[in-house]
N, C-alpha and C positions, 0 to 999 in steps of 0.2 A: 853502663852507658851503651846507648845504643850505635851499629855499627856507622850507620848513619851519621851522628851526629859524631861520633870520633873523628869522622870524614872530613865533617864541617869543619871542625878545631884545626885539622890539620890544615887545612888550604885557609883559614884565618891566622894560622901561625905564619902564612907565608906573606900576610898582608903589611904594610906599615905600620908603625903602632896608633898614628892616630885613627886609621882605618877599624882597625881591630878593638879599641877603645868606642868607636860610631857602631859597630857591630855589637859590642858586649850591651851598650847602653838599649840598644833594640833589642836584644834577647831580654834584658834584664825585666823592660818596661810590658813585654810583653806576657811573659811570665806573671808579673805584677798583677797585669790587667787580671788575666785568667784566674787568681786566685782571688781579686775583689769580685768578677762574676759568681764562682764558685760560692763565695760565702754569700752574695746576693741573694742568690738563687736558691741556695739552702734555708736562707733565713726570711725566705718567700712563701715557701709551703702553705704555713697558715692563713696567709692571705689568698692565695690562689686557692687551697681547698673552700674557702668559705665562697668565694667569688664562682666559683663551679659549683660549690650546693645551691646559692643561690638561681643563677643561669637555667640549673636544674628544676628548681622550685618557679620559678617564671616560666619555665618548658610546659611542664607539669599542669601547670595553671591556665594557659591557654592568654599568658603576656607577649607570649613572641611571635614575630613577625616575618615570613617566610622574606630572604632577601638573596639577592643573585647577583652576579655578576652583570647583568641587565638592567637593574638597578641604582646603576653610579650613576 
């Protein structure tokens, strides 16, 4: 564990418990979160490499169309 986060534990152990219960529940969900992106994003690949060959293959082709910031 990092020295940090032992920091944290400790000034949460000085909290009440329903405090510290509202805290574990936000670590908890937010961890949650990070590992439903993680596997998103993993499980994204093939889509995104197909979607970049394409973009690529419309580059290639002379389908795309210069666009700027001047353009909105």
């Amino acid at each position: 564990m990092s020295t940090l986060l032992e920091r944290a534990f400790e000034e949460a152990r000085r909290l009440p418990e329903s405090e510290q219960d509202a805290l574990a529940a936000i670590l908890l969900e937010e961890i949650e979160s990070e590992e439903r992106w993680e596997k998103s994003f993993a499980e994204s690949q093939d889509v995104l490499r197909k979607m970049a060959n394409e973009a690529l293959r419309e580059a290639e082709e002379g389908e795309v169309e210069e666009f700027g910031p001047d353009d909105l």
